[in-house]
C-alpha positions in Angstrom: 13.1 27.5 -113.1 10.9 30.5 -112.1 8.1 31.0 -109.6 4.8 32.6 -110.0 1.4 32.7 -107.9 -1.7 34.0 -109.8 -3.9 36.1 -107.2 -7.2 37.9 -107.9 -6.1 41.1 -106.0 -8.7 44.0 -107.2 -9.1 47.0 -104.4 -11.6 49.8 -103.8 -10.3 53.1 -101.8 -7.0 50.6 -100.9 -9.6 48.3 -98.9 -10.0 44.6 -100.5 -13.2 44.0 -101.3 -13.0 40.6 -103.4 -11.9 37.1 -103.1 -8.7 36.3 -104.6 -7.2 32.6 -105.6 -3.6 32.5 -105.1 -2.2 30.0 -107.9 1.4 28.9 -107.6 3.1 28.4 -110.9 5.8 28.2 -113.1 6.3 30.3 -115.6 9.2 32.6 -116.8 10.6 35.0 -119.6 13.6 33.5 -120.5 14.2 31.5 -123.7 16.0 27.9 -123.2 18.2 29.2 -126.4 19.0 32.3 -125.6 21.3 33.0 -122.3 20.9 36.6 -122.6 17.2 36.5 -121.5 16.2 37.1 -117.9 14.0 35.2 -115.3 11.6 37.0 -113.9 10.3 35.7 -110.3 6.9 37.6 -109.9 3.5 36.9 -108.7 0.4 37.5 -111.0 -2.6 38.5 -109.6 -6.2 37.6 -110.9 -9.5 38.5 -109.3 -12.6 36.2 -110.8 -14.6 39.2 -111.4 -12.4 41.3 -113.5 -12.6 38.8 -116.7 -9.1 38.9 -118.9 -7.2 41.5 -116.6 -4.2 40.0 -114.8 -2.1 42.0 -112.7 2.3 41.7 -112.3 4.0 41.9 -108.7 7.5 43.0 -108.9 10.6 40.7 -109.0 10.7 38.6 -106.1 14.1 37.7 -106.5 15.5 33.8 -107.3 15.7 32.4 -103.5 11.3 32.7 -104.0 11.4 31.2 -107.2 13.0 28.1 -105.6 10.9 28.5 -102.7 7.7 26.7 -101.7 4.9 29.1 -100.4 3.0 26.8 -97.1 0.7 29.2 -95.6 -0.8 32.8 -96.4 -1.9 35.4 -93.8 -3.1 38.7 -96.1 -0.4 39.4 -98.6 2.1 37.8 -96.8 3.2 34.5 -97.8 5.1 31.9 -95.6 7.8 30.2 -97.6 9.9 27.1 -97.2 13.6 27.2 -99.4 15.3 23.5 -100.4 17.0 23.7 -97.5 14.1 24.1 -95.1 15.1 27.5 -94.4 11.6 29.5 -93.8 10.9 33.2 -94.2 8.0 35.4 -94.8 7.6 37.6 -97.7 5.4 40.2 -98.7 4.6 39.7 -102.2 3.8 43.5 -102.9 6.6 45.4 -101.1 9.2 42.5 -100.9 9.5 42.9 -97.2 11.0 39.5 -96.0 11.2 38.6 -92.4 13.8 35.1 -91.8 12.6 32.8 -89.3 14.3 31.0 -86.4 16.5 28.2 -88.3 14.8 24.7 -87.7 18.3 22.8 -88.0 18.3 22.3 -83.8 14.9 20.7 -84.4 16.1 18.2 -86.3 18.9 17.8 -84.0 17.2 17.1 -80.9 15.1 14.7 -82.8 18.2 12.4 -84.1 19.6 12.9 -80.6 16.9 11.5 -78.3 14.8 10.0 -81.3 15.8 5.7 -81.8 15.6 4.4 -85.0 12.5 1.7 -83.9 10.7 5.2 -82.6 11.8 6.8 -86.1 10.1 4.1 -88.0 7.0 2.9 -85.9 6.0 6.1 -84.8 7.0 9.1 -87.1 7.4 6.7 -90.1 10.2 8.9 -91.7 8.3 12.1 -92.2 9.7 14.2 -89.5 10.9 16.6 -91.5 7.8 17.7 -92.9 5.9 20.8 -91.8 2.8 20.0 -91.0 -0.1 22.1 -91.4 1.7 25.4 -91.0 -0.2 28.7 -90.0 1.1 32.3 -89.1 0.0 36.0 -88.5 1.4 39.4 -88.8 0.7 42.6 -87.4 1.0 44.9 -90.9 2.1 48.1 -88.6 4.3 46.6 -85.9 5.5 43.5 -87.9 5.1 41.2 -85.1 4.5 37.9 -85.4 3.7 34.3 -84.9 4.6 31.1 -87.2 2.9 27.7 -86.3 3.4 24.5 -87.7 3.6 20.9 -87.1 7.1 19.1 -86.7 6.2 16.4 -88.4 4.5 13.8 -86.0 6.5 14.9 -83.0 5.1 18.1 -81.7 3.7 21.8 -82.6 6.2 24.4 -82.4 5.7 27.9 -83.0 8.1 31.4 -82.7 7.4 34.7 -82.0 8.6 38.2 -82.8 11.8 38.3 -80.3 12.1 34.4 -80.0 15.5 33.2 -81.1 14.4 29.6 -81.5 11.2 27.5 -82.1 9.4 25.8 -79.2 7.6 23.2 -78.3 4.0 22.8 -77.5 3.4 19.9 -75.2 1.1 17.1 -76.1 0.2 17.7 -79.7 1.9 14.9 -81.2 0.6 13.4 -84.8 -0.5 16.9 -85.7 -3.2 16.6 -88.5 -4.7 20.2 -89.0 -4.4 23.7 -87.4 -6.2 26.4 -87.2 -4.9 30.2 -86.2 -7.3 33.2 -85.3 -7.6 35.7 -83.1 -5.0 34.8 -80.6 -6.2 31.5 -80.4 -4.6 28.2 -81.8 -7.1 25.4 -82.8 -5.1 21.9 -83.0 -6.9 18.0 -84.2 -4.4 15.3 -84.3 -4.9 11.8 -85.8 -6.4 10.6 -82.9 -8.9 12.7 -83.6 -8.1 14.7 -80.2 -9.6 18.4 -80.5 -7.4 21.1 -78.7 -7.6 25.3 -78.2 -4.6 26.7 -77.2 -4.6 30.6 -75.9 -1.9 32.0 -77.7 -2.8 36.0 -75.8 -0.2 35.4 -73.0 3.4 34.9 -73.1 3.2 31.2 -73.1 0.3 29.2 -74.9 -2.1 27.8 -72.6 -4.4 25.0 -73.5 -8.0 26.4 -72.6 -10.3 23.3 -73.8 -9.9 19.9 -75.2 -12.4 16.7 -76.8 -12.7 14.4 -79.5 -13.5 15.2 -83.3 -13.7 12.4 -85.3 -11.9 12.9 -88.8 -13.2 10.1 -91.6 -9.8 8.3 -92.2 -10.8 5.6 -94.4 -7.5 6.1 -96.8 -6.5 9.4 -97.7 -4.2 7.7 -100.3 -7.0 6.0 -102.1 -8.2 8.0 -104.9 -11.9 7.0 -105.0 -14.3 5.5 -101.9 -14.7 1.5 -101.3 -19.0 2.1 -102.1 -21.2 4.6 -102.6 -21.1 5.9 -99.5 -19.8 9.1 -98.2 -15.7 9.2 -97.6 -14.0 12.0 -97.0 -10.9 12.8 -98.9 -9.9 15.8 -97.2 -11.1 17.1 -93.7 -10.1 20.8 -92.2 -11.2 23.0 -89.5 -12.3 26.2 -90.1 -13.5 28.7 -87.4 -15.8 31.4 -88.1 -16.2 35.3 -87.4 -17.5 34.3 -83.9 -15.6 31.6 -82.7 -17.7 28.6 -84.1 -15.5 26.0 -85.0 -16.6 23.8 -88.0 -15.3 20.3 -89.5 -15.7 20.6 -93.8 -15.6 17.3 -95.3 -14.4 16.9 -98.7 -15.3 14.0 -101.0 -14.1 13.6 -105.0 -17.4 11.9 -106.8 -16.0 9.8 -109.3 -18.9 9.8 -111.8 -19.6 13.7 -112.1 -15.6 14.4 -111.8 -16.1 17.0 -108.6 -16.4 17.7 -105.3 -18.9 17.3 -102.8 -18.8 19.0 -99.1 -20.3 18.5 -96.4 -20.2 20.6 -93.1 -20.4 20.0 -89.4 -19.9 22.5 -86.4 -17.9 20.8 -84.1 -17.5 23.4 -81.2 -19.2 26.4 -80.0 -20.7 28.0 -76.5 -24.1 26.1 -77.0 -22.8 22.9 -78.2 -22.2 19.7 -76.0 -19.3 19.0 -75.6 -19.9 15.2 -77.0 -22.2 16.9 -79.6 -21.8 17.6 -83.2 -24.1 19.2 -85.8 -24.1 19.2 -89.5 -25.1 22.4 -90.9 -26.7 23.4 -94.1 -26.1 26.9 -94.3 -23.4 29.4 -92.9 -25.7 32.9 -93.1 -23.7 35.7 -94.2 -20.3 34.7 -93.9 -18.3 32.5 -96.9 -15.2 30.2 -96.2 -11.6 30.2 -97.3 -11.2 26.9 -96.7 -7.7 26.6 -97.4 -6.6 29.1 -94.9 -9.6 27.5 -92.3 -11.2 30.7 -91.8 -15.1 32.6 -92.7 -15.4 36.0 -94.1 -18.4 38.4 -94.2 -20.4 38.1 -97.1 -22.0 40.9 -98.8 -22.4 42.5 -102.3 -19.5 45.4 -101.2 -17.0 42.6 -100.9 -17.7 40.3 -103.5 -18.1 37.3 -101.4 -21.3 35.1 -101.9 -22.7 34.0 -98.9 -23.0 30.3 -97.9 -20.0 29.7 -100.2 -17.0 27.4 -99.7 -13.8 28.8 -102.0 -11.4 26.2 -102.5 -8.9 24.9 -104.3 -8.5 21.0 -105.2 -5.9 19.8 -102.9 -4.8 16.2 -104.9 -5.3 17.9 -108.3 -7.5 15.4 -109.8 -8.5 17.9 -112.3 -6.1 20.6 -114.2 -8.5 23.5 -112.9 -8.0 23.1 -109.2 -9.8 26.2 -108.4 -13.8 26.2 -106.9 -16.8 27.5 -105.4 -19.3 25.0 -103.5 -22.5 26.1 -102.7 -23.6 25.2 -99.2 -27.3 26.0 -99.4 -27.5 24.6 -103.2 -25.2 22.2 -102.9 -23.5 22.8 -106.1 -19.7 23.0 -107.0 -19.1 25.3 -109.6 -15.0 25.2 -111.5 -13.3 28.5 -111.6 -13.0 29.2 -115.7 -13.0 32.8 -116.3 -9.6 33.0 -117.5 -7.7 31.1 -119.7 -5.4 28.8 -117.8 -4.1 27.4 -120.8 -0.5 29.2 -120.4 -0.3 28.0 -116.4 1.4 24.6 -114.8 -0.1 25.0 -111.5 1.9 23.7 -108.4 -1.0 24.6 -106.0 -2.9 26.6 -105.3 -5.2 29.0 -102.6 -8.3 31.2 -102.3 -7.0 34.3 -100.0 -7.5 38.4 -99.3 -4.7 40.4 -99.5 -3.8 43.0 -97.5 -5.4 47.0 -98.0 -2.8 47.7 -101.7 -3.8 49.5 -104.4 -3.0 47.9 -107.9 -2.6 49.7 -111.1 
């Protein structure tokens, strides 16, 4: 079975000036009655402005087909094999990286783990990675992967580490945010955490509570009318502002509604939050937790949440919320009719030129 990720990817003088869904997919060339036929493991990319035009990657080879992609940072995806092996690929050049194997994670865990722990604590999802985030220097190819091992700890690995580590005191890892050196953690105890990630060794720089609506994720619809959130994730902005988005599906118009709060910045109290109506002249990726500048150059309309539907409730998962008009507005510019999406994610490449 083949792999492929739709992407909006259009470029101007090899700088990327519009947003781009990534949609994971599975599609393929070969014919079930003919063995001759190949399999073709590419990515398609798809910008929402260029109506009808889709764009090929090259072959990305079977182990991507088979693999799950977890996190994007420009055009390089982070990707988990069935064997939770990770790596990170480049989805233009093919340049792969391999990751520190995970398999003495595991091991420590069984080993110092009992079975009454296992079951009241971690409740059998400690293999899971959790909220995984990463970044890459394009020139130097360092790096840094982040993720949450299952309910245990945070780990994370650098360029010229040979294993994962452990950060200390962020158990029941809920969400993570990456950006600009910085590591923003929320658990499900609703404890807030920045880590600086600028040293050798992270160091936790500020900590409080943000409360995170946790009526019952699992529950499709709300008890009432009242506001639930089905999703929450942190996203920090261009200047550091961190901000809690809210997420609820409304049953009788078949959407989603958002709602925004800043939750941290240099003028807020501490024991302070804020909803917001507006964010000015910057847009969020909410699936990768971070803003972008807004302008007419880049494509991006301001006060704008892109996002994807993360418990596919509807078979076109891809959208645009309004802040300031409070609208939500389904991405249908192309026919999706031909797609099976697996998932899928609003990001910006990395400076390529596509012909």
């Amino acid at each position: 079975m083949t792999t492929a990720m739709a992407i909006g990817a259009p470029y101007k003088n090899d700088l990327c000036i519009r947003q781009c869904p990534l949609v994971e997919d599975n599609t393929t060339t070969n014919n079930n009655n003919n063995k001759n036929d190949s399999h073709h493991y590419s990515c398609t990319l798809y910008n929402p402005d260029e109506k009808d035009k889709l764009y090929k990657t090259q072959d990305l080879g079977v182990e991507f087909g088979k693999s799950v992609c977890k996190a994007i940072y420009g055009s390089w995806l982070l990707m988990k094999d069935p064997l939770n092996k990770l790596y990170i690929v480049n989805i233009f050049t093919n340049e792969r990286i391999n990751l520190n194997p995970v398999e003495l994670l595991w091991k420590d865990y069984e080993f110092n783990t009992t079975s009454r722990q296992k079951k009241m604590i971690y409740g059998g999802r400690m293999k899971s990675v959790r909220s995984p985030v990463f970044w890459i220097d394009e020139k130097t190819k360092d790096y840094v992967v982040i993720w949450g091992f299952g309910m245990c700890c945070v780990v994370y690995s650098k360029t010229k580490d040979t294993s994962w580590n452990k950060i200390p005191k962020t158990s029941f890892c809920f969400n993570i945010v990456y950006r600009d050196h910085k590591l923003y953690f929320l658990n499900f105890h609703d404890e807030f955490k920045i880590f600086d990630f600028s040293g050798e060794v992270p160091q936790q720089t500020f900590e409080w509570m943000v409360y995170v609506d946790k009526w019952n994720w699992h529950l499709r619809h709300p008890p009432d009318n009242s506001w639930h959130s089905n999703v929450t994730t942190l996203v920090v902005t261009l200047t550091g502002k961190v901000l809690k988005v809210e997420r609820m599906w409304v049953v009788t118009s078949r959407t989603w509604s958002l709602r925004v709060f800043e939750v941290y910045s240099s003028d807020l109290q501490k024991n302070k939050q804020r909803q917001i109506h507006s964010l000015g002249d910057e847009s969020i990726l909410l699936d990768q937790g971070i803003t972008v500048l807004a302008n007419d150059t880049d494509g991006f309309v301001r006060s704008t949440i892109y996002f994807s539907d993360p418990l596919f409730y509807v078979r076109n998962h891809m959208f645009t919320f309004n802040l300031e008009t409070q609208k939500t507005e389904p991405l249908h510019t192309f026919d999706i009719s031909s797609f099976q999406f697996s998932s899928a994610q609003w990001f910006v490449p990395s400076s390529f030129t596509l012909t």
